[in-house]
FIBATI-654779 format. One record per atom (N, C-alpha, C): residue in one letter; x, y, z. Coordinates in steps of 0.2 Angstrom, whole numbers, padded with zeros to 4 digits, always signed. Each point is the difference from the previous one (the first is absolute). Layout:
<nodes>
AXYZ/...
</nodes>
This chain:
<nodes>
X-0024+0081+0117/X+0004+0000-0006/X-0004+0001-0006/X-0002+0004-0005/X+0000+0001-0007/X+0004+0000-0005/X-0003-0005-0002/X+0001-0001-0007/X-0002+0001-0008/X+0002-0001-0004/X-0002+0004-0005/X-0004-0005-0005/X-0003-0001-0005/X-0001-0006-0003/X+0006-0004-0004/X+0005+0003-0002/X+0007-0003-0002/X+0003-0002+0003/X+0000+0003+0007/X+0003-0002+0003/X-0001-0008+0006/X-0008-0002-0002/X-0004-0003+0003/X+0003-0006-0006/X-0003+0002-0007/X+0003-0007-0005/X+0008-0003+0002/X+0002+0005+0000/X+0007-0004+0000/X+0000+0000+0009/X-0001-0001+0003/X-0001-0006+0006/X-0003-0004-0002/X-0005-0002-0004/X-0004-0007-0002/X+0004-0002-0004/X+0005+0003-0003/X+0004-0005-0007/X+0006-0003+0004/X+0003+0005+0006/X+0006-0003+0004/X-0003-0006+0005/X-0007+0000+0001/X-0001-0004+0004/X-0005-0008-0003/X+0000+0002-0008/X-0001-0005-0004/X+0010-0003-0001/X+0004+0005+0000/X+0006-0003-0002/X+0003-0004+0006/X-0001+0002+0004/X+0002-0005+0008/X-0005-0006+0000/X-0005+0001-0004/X-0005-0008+0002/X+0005-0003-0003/X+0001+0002-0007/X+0003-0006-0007/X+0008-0003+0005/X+0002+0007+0007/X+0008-0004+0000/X-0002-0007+0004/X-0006+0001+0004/X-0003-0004+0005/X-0002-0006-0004/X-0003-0001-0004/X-0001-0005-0005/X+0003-0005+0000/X+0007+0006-0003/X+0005-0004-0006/X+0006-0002+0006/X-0002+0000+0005/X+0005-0003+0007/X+0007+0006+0001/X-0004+0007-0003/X+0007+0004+0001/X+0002+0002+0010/X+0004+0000+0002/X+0004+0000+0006/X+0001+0005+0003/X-0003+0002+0004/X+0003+0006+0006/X-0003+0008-0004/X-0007-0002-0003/X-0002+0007-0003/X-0002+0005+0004/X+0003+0007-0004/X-0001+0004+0004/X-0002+0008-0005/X-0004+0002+0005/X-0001+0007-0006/X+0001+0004+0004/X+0005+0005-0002/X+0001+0006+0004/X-0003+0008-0005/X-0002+0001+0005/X-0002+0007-0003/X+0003+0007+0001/X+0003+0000-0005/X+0007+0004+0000/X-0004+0011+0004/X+0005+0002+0002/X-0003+0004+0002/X+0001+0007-0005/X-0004+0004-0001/X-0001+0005-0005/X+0005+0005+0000/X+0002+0001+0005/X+0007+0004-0001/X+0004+0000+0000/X+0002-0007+0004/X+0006-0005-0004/X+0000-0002-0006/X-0005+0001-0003/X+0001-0006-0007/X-0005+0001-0004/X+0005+0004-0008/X-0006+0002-0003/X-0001-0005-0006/X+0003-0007+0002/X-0001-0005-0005/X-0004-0002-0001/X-0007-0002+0005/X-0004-0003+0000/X-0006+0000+0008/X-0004-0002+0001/X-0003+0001+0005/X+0002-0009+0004/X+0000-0005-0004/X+0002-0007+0006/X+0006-0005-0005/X+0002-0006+0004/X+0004-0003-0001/X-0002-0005+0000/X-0001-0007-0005/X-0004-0006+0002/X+0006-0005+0001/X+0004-0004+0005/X+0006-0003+0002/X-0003-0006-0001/X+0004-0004-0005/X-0003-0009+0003/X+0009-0003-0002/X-0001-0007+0003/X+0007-0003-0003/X-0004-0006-0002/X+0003-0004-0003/X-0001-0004-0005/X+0008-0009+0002/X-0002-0005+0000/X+0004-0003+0002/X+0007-0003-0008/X-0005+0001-0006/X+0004-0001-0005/X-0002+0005-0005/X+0005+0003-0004/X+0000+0001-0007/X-0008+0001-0002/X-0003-0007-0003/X-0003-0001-0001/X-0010+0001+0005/X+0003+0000+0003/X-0007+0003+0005/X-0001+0008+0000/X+0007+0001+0000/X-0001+0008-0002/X-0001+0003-0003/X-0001-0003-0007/X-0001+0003-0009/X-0008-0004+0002/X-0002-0006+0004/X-0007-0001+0000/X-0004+0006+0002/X+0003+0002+0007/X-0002+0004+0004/X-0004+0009-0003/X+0008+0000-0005/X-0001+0006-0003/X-0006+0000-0007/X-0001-0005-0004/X-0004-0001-0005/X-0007+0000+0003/X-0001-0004+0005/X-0008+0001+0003/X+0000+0006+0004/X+0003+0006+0000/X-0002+0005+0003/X+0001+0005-0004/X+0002-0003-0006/X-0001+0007-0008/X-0007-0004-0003/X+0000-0005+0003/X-0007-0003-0004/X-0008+0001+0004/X+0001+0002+0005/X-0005+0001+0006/X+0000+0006-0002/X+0004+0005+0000/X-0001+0006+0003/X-0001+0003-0009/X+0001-0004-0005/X-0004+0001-0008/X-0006+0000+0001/X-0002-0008+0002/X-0007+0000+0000/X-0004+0004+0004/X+0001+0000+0005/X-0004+0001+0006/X-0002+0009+0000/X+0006+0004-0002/X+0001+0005-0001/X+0001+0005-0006/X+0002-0003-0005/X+0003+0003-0006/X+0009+0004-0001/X+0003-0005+0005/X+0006+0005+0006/X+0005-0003-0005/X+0003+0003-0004/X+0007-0002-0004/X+0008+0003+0008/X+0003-0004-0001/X+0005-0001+0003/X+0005+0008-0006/X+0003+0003+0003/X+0004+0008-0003/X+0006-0002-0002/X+0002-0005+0004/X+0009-0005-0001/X-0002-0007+0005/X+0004-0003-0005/X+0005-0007+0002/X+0003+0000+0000/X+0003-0004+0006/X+0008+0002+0000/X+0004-0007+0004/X+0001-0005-0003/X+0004-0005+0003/X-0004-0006-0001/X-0002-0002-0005/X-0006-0004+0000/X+0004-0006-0004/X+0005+0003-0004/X+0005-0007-0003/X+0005-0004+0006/X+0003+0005+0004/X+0002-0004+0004/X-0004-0002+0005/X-0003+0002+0001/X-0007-0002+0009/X+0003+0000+0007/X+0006+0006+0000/X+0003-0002+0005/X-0003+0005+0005/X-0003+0005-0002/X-0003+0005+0000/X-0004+0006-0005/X-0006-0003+0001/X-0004+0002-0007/X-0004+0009+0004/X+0000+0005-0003/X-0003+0004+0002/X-0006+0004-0006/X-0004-0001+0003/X-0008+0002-0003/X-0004+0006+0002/X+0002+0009-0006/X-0001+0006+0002/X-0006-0001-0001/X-0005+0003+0005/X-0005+0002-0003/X-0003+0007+0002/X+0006+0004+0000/X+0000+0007+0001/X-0002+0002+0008/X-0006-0002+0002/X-0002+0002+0008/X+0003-0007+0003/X+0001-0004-0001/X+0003-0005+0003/X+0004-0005-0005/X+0005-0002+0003/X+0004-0004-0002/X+0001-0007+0004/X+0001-0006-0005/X+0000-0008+0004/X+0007+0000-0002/X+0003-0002+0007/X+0008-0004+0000/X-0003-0006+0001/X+0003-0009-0005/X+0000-0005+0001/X+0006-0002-0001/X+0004-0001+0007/X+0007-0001+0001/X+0000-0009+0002/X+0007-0003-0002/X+0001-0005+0003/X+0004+0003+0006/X-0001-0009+0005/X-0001+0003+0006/X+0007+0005+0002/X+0006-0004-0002/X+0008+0002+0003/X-0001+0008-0003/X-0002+0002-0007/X+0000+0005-0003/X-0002+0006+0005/X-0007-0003+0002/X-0005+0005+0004/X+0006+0003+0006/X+0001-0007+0003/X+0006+0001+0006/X+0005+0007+0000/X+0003-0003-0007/X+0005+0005-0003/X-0002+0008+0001/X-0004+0002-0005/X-0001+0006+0000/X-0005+0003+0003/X-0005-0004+0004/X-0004+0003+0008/X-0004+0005-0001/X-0004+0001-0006/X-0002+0006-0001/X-0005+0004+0006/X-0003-0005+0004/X-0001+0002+0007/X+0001+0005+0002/X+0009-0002+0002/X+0005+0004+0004/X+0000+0005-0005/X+0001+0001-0005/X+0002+0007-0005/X-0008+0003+0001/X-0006-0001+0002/X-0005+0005-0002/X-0003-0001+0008/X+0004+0003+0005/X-0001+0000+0010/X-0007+0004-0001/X-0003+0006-0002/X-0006+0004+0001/X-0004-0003-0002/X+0002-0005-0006/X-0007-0006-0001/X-0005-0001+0005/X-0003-0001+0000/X-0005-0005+0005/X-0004-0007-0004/X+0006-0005+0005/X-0002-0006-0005/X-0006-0005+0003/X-0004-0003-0004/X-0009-0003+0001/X+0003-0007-0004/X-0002-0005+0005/X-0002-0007-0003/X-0007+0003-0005/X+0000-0004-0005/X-0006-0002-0003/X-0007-0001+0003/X+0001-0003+0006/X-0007+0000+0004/X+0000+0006+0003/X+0004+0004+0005/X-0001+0008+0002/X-0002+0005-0005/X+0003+0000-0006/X-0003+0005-0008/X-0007-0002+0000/X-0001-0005+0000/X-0007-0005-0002/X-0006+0002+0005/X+0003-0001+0007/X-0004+0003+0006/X-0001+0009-0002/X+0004+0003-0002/X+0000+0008-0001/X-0003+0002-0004/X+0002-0002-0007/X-0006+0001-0007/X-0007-0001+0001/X-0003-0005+0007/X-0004-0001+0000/X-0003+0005+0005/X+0003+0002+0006/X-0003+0006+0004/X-0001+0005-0002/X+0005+0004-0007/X+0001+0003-0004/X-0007+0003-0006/X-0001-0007-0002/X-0006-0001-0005/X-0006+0000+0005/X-0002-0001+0007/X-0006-0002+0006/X-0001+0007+0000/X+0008+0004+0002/X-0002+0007+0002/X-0003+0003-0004/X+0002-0001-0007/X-0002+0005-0003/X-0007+0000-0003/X-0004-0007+0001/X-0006-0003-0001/X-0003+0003+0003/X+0001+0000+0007/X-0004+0004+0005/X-0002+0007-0002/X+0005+0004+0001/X-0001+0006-0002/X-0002+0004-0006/X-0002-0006-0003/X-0003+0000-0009/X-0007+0001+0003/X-0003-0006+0004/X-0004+0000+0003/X-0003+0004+0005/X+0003+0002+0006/X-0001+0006+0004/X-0002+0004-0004/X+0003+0004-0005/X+0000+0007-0006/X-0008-0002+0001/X-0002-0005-0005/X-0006-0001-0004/X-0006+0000+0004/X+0002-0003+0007/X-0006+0001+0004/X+0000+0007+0003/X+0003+0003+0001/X+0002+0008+0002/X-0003+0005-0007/X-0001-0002-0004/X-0001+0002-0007/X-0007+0003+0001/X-0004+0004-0003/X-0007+0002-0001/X-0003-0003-0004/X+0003-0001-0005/X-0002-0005-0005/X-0003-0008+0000/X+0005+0000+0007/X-0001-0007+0000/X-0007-0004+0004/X-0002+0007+0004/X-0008+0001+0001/X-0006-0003-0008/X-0002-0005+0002/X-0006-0003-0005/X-0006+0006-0002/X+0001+0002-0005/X-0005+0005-0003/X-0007-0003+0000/X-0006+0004+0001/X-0007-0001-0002/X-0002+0001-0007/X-0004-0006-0002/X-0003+0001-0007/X-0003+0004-0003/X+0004+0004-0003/X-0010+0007-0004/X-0004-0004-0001/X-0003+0003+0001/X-0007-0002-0002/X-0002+0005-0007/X-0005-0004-0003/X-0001+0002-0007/X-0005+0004+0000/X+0001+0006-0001/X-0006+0002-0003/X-0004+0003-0007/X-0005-0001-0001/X-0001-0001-0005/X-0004+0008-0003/X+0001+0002-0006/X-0002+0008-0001/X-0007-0001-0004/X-0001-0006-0004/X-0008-0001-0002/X-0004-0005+0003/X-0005+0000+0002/X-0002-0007+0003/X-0002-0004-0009/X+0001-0007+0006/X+0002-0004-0008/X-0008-0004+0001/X-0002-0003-0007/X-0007-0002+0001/X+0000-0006-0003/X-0004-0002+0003/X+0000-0008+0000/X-0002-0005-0006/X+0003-0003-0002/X-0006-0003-0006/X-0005-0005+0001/X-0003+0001-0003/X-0006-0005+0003/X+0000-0006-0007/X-0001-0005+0004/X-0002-0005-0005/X-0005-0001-0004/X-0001+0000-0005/X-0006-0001-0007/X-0005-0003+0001/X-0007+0003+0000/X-0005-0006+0000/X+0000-0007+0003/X+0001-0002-0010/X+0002-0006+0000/X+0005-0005+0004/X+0004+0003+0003/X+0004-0002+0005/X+0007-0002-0003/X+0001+0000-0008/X+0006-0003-0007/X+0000+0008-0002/X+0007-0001-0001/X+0007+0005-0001/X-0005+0003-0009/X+0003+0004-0001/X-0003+0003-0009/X+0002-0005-0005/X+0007-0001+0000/X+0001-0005-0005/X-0004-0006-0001/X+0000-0005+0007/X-0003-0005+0000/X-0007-0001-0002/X-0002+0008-0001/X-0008-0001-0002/X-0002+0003-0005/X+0005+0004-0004/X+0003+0001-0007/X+0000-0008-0002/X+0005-0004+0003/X+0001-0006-0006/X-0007-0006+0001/X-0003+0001+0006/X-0005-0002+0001/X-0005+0003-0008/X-0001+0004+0000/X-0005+0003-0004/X+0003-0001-0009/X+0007+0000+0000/X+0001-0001-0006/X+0000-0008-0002/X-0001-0004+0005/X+0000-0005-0001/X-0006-0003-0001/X-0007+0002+0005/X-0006-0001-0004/X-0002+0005-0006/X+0003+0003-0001/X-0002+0004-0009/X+0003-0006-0007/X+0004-0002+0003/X+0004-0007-0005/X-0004-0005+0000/X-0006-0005+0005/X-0004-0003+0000/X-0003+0001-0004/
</nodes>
């Protein structure tokens, strides 16, 4: 499978935003990867549920605060974040549903996107990472397969005047030193 580099970051950002659900004790997470000709809303879906209110406005604020820091990733809407009964977090290639649980139940967004192909956090985890191994290799293969990647020989220098040697002075002391020597005994 080929990937694109954009499309590589945001798997590290969906898969920085499943740590934070893992963390923050979010429940039954799930990321579905929606399929491209069903859905031209996004490429995945980050699913968590949250046991109160308040763990899902936790939930939701450390994964606009990770994926600020970590990546420079502004969230494109919020959307339910006052009441927390279900907070949803666009970030255009993927979008985080943080549902309480009965909510989650209710509207099953599972069931509403069937061609998804849904991955625990640990199976995406496992993926990104054969994904990135493959791609390593083949970076590599290229480079040894490369001509380039053959170690060149050194020129060797050659030189168009033969150069001449200097010879040390008589006296075995530099000019100056025997310049200040001699102005020194003229001072006597």
């Amino acid at each position: 499978m080929k990937i694109s580099p954009a499309q590589k970051e945001t798997r590290k950002m969906v898969q920085a935003a499943a740590a934070v659900c893992e963390e923050k004790k979010g429940q039954d997470t799930r990321i579905l990867e929606l399929d491209p000709a069903d859905s031209g809303l996004s490429d995945f879906f980050l699913v968590t549920s949250a046991s109160n209110d308040r763990q899902a406005v936790a939930i939701a604020d450390e994964i606009e605060l990770r994926l600020k820091r970590e990546f420079g990733a502004y969230a494109n809407s919020v959307e339910g974040r006052r009441k927390g009964d279900w907070i949803l977090l666009d970030y255009v290639d993927f979008v985080v549903h943080v549902f309480l649980a009965e909510r989650r139940a209710f509207y099953d967004i599972e069931r509403l996107r069937k061609a998804a192909r849904p991955l625990t956090p640990g199976e995406f985890d496992t993926e990104l990472k054969s994904i990135l191994t493959a791609k390593t290799r083949a970076v590599r293969a290229k480079a040894a397969a490369s001509p380039r990647s053959a170690p060149k020989a050194k020129p060797t220098l050659k030189l168009k005047k033969p150069v001449k040697k200097i010879v040390g002075r008589e006296s075995g002391a530099p000019a100056k030193s025997a310049q200040i020597r001699t102005s020194a005994n003229k001072q006597k």
